[in-house]
C-alpha positions as CSV (number, residue, x, y, z in Angstrom):
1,X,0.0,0.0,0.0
2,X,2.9,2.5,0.6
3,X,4.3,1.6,-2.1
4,X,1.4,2.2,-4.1
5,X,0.8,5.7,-2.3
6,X,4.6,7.0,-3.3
7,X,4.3,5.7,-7.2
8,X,1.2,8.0,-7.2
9,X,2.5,10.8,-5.6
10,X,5.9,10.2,-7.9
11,X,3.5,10.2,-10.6
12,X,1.6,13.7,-9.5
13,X,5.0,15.4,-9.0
14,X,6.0,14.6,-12.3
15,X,3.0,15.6,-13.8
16,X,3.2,18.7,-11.7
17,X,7.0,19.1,-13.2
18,X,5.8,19.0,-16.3
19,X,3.0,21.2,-16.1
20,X,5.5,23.9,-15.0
21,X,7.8,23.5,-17.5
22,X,5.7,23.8,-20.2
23,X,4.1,26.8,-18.5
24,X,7.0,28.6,-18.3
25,X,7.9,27.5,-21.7
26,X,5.0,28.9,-22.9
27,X,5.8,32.6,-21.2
28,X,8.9,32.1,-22.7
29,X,7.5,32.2,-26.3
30,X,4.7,34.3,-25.6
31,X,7.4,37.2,-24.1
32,X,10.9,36.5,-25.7
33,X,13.9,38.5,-24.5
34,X,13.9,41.9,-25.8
35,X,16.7,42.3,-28.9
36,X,18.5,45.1,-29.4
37,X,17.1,47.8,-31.9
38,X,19.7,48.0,-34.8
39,X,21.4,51.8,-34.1
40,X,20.4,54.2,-37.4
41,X,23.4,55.8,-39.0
42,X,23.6,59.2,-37.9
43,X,26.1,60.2,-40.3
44,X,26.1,57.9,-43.3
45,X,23.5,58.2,-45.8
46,X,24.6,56.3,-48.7
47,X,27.5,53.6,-50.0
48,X,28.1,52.5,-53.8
49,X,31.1,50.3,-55.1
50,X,32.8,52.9,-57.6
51,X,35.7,50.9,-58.4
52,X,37.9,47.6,-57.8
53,X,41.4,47.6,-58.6
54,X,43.7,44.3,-58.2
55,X,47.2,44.0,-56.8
56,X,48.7,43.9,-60.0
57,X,47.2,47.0,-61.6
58,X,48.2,48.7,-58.2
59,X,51.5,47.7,-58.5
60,X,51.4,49.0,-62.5
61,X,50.6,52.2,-60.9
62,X,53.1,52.3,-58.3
63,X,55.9,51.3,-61.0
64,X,54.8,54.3,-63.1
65,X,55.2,56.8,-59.9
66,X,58.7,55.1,-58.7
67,X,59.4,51.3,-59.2
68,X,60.8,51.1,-55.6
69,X,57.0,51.6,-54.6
70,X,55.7,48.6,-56.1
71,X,57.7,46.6,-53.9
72,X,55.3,48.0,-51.0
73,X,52.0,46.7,-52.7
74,X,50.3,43.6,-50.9
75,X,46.7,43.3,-51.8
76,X,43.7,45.0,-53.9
77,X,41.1,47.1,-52.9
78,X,37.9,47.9,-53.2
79,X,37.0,51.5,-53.7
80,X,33.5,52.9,-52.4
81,X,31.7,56.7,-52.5
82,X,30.2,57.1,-49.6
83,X,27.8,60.2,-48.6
84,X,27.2,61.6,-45.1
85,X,25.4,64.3,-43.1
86,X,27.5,67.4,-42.1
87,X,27.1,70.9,-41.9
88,X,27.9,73.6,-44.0
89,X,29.9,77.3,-43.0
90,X,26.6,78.9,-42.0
91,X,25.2,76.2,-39.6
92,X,22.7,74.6,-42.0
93,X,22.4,70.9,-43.0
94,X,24.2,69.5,-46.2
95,X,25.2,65.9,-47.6
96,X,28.9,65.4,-48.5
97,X,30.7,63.0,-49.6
98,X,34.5,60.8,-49.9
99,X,35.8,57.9,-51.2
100,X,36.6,55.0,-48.9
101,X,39.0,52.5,-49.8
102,X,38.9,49.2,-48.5
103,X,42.2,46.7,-48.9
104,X,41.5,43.5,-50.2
105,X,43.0,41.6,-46.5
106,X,41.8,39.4,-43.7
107,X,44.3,40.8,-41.4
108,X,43.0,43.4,-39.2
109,X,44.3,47.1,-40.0
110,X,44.4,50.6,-39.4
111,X,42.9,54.0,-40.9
112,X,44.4,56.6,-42.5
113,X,42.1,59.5,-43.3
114,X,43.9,61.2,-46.1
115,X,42.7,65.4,-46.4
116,X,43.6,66.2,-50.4
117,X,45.6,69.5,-51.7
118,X,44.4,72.3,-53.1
119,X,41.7,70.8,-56.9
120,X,40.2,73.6,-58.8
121,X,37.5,70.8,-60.1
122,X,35.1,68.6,-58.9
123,X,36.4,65.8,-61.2
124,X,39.2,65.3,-59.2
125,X,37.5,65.5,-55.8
126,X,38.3,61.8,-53.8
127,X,34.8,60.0,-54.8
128,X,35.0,60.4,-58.5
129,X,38.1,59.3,-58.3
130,X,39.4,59.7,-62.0
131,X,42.5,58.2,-63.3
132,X,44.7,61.1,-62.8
133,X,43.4,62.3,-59.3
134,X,45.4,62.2,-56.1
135,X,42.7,59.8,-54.5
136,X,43.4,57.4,-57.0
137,X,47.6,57.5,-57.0
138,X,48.0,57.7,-53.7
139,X,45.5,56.5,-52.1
140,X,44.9,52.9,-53.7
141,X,48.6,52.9,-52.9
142,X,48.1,53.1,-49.4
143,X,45.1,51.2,-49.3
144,X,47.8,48.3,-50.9
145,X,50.1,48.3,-48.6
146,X,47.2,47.2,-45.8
147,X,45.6,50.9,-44.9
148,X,41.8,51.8,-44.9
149,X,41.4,55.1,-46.6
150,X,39.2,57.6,-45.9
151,X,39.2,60.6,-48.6
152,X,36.7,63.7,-48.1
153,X,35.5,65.3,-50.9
154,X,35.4,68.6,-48.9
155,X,32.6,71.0,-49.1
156,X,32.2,72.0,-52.8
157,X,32.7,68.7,-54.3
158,X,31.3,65.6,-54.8
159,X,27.3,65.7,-53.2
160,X,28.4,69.3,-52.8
161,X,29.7,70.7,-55.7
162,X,26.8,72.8,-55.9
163,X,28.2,74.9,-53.0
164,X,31.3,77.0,-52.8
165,X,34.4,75.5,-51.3
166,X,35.6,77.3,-48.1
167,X,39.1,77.7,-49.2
168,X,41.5,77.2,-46.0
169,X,38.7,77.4,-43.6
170,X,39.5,75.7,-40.4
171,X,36.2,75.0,-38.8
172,X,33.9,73.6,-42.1
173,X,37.5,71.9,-43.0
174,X,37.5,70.1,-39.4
175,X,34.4,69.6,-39.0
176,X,33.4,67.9,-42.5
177,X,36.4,65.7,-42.4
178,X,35.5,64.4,-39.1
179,X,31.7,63.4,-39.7
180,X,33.2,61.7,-42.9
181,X,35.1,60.0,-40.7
182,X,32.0,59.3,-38.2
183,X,30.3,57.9,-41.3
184,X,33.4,55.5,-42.3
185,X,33.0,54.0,-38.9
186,X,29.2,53.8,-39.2
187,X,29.8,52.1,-42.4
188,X,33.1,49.6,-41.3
189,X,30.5,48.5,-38.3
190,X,28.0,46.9,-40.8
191,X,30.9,45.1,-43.2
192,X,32.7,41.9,-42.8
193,X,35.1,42.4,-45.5
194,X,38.0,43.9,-43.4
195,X,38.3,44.7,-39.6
196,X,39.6,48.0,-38.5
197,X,41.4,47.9,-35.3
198,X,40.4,51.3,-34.2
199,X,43.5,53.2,-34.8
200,X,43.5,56.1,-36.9
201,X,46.1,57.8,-38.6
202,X,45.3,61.7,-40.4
203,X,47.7,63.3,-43.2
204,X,47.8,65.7,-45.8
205,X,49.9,68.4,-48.0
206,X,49.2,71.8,-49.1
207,X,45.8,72.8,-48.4
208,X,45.5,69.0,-47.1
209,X,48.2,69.6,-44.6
210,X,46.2,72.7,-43.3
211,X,42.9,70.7,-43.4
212,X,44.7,67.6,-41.6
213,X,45.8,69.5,-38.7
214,X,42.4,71.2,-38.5
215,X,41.2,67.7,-38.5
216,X,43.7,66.6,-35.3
217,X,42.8,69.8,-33.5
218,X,39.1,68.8,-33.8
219,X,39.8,65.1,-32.3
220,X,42.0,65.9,-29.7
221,X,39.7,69.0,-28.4
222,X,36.3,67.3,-29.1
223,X,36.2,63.5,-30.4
224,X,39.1,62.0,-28.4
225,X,36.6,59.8,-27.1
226,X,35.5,59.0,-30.4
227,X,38.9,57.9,-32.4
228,X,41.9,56.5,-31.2
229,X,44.2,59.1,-33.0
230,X,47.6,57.9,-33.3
231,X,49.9,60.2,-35.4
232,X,49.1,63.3,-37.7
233,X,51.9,64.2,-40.5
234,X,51.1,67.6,-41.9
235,X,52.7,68.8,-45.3
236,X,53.4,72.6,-46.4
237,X,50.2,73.8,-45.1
238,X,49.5,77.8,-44.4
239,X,49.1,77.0,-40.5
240,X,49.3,80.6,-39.2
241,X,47.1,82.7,-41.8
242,X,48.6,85.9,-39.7
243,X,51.7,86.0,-40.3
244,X,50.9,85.0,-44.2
245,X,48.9,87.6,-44.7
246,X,51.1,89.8,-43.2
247,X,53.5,88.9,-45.0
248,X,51.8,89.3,-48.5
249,X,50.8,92.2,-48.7
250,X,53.9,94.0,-47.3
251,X,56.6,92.0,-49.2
252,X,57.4,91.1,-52.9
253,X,56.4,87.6,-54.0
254,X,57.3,85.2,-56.9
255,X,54.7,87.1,-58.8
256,X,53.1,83.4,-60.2
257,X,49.7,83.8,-61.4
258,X,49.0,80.4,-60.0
259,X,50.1,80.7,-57.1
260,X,48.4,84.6,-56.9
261,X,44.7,83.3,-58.0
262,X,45.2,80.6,-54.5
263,X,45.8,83.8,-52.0
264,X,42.8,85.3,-54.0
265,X,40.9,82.4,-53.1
266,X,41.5,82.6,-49.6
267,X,40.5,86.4,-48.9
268,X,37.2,86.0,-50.5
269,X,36.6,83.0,-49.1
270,X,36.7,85.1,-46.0
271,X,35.1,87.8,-46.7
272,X,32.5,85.9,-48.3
273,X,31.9,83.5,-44.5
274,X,32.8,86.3,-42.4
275,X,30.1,88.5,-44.1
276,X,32.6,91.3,-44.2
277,X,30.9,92.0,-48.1
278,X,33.4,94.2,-49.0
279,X,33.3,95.1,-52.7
280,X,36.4,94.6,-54.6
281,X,37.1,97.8,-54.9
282,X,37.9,98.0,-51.2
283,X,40.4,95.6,-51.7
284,X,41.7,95.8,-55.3
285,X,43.5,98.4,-57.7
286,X,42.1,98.6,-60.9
287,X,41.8,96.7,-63.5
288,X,41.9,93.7,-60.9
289,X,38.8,95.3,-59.0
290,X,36.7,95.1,-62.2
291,X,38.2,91.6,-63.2
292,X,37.6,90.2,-59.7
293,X,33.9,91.1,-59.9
294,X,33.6,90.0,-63.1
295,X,35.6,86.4,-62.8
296,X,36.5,86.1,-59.2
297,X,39.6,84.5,-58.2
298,X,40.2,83.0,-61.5
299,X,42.0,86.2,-63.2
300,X,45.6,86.1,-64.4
301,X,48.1,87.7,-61.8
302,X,51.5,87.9,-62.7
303,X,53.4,90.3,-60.4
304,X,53.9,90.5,-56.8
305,X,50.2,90.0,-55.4
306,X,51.2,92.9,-52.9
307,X,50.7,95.3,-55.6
308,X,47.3,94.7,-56.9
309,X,45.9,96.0,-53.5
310,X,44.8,98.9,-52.5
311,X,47.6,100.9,-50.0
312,X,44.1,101.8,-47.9
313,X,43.4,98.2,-47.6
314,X,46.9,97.2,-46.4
315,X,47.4,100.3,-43.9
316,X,43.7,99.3,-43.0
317,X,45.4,95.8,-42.3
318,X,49.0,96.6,-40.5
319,X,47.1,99.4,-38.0
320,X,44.0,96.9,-36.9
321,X,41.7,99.4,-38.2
322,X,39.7,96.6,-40.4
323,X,39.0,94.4,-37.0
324,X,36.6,92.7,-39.3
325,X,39.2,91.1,-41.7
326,X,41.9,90.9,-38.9
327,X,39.7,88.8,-36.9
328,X,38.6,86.5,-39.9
329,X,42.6,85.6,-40.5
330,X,43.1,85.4,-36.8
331,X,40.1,82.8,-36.3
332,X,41.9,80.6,-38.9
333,X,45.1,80.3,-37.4
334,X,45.2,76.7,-36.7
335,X,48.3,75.9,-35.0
336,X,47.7,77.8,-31.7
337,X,47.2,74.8,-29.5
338,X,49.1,71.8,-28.0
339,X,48.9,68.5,-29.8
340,X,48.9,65.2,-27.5
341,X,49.5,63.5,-31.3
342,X,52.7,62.4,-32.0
343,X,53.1,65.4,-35.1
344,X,55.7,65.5,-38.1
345,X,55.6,68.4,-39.8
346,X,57.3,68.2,-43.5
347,X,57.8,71.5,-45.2
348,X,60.5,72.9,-47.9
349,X,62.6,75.8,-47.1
350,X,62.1,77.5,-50.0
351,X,58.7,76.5,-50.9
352,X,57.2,80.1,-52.7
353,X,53.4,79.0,-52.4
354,X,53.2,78.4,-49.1
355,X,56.2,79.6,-47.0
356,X,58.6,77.9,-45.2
357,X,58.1,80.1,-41.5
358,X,54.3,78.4,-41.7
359,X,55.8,75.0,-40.0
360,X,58.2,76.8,-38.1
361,X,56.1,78.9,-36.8
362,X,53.6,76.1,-35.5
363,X,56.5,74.3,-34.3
364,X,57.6,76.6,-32.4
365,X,54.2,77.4,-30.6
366,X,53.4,73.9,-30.1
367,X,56.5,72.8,-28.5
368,X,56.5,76.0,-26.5
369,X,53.2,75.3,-25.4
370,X,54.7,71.5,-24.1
371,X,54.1,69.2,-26.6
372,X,55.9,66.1,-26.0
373,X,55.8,64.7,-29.5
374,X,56.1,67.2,-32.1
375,X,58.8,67.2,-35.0
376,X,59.9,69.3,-37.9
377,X,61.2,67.6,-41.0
378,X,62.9,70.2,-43.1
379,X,63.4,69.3,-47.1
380,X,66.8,71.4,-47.8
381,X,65.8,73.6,-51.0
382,X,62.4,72.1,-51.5
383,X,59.8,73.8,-53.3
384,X,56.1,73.4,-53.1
385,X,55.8,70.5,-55.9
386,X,59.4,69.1,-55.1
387,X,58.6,68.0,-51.1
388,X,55.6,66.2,-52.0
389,X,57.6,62.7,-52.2
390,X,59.8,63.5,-49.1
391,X,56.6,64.0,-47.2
392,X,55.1,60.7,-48.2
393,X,58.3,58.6,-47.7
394,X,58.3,60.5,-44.3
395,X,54.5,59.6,-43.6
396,X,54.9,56.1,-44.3
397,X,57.8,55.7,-42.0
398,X,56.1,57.7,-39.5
399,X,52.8,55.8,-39.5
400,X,55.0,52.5,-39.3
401,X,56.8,53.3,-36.5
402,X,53.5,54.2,-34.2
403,X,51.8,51.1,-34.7
């Protein structure tokens, strides 16, 4: 009889085991464990494959620039436009846009964000990237040798070109290259193809050297939290706008037209942002007054630029009197802070577009300000054009050594 008893109750608790289980079972599937919401890109709007070039028509490019390069290509890569929410000089909402370049590798790697020189058309901004375009040389080189690259457009290229490019201006310069780069790393985080490690390298020459360390002031200031920033190498850019315009229109210059139209570019850019709306004839001696308003900066200038302006204008300068203008320059001088980036500036000594004191200059100020890891590379004799390969020989090496 007591046996009989327990085999029933053995049998009720099973039945009361199972009843429970299936019960809770049940709640299980009728309230399953909440899942994530996928994150929306903030920055990122669009992605399209624009081109794919193998390691053997990389090294065919790298043999046509300088044979010893080729021996530095290791893989393909993928080339992609990419468009992204920024903002333009006034505040308002715009799309943008930059190539990103992708290396055909399995092997986790690093970033380089890559700020272009000084294009006078939208077909060689980054995401078109034509044959002959900087993006295209040098960065599917990089990209070869095991780097992602990221390549803004700027503002006035690309999803912009409808806009005007704000020529050497350090805030819309900054802050457009970083939300490309906030949009790369939205991008990187829904691929499989390559894994970034996190690090992230920024260079640049010319007006890409002044844009790069516009960039690194931005990071270190406000995203440090955001990128782990591990070495900037800047190239011949016009870092302290003061003393250049200073020196402009008080001395006599190389008097190349060039060159002239490029420090044309860059005082109406400013007075255009600043809303100074000067007319030209506050600035300019005639005929260059009339031909400014008529073509803008694109007007042939061959003298010393110093003596197409008015002697109003410059006094208005040297005394302080034109606050407005003074203030402009002053807000884009760039170099005034102290970099915790290790920092290589490269820079010709005899460079006559953009002069030689600009890197000394900021050099001085940063390590005078305490900057533990800051370095001036100085090409003996180079020109503008001539440093260019010193400066990416230098970059590599530099980006090397802080991995």
């Amino acid at each position: 009889m007591q046996k009989f008893t327990s085999l029933s109750h053995l049998k009720k608790y099973f039945f009361l085991l199972f009843w429970s289980i299936s019960v809770f079972n049940a709640c299980k599937t009728d309230n399953p464990t909440p899942v994530e919401p996928v994150e929306e890109d903030k920055y990122l709007k669009e992605s399209s494959v624009i081109k794919e070039l193998s390691k053997e028509d990389i090294t065919q490019k790298a043999n046509a620039l300088n044979p010893l390069l080729a021996a530095y290509v290791r893989n393909g890569v993928k080339v992609y436009k990419i468009t992204y929410n920024t903002k333009n000089t006034d505040g308002t909402d715009i799309v943008a846009s930059g190539a990103l370049i992708l290396p055909a590798t399995d092997q986790p790697i690093s970033m380089i964000s890559v700020q272009h020189g000084t294009i006078r058309n939208d077909a060689s901004a980054p995401s078109n990237f034509s044959d002959d375009s900087e993006a295209a040389s040098f960065g599917s080189l990089f990209g070869a040798m095991g780097y992602i690259i990221a390549y803004p457009d700027y503002i006035g290229y690309g999803a912009s070109k409808d806009l005007p490019h704000p020529y050497e201006h350090r805030a819309s310069l900054a802050s457009s290259t970083l939300d490309m780069l906030r949009a790369a790393k939205e991008f990187l985080k829904k691929q499989t193809a390559v894994k970034w490690d996190e690090k992230l390298y920024v260079a640049g020459y010319s007006e890409g050297g002044y844009a790069t360390m516009s960039l690194q002031r931005k990071i270190e200031e406000e995203a440090s939290t955001e990128f782990n920033l591990r070495a900037s190498s800047c190239g011949a850019g016009a870092y302290d706008k003061t003393a250049f315009m200073e020196y402009i229109i008080n001395s006599p210059t190389h008097g190349i037209s060039s060159y002239n139209q490029l420090y044309l570019w860059v005082l109406l850019t400013y007075d255009r942002i600043y809303k100074l709306n000067k007319p030209a004839s506050y600035y300019f001696k005639e005929p260059f007054a009339t031909a400014v308003t008529n073509a803008s900066f694109n007007i042939p200038i061959n003298q010393s630029f110093n003596t197409i302006l008015n002697d109003s204008f410059k006094t208005a300068l040297n005394s302080g009197a034109d606050k407005g203008f003074v203030d402009a320059i002053g807000d884009n001088d760039v170099y005034k802070f102290k970099p915790k980036t290790p920092t290589r500036l490269f820079h010709g000594d005899a460079d006559k577009l953009v002069f030689y004191f600009n890197s000394k200059n900021a050099y001085d100020y940063m390590k005078g300000a305490g900057a533990a890891d800051v370095q001036l590379i100085t090409v003996p004799g180079g020109d503008h054009p001539s440093s260019i390969v010193t400066f990416l020989a230098g970059t590599l090496t530099f980006f090397t050594s802080t991995k």
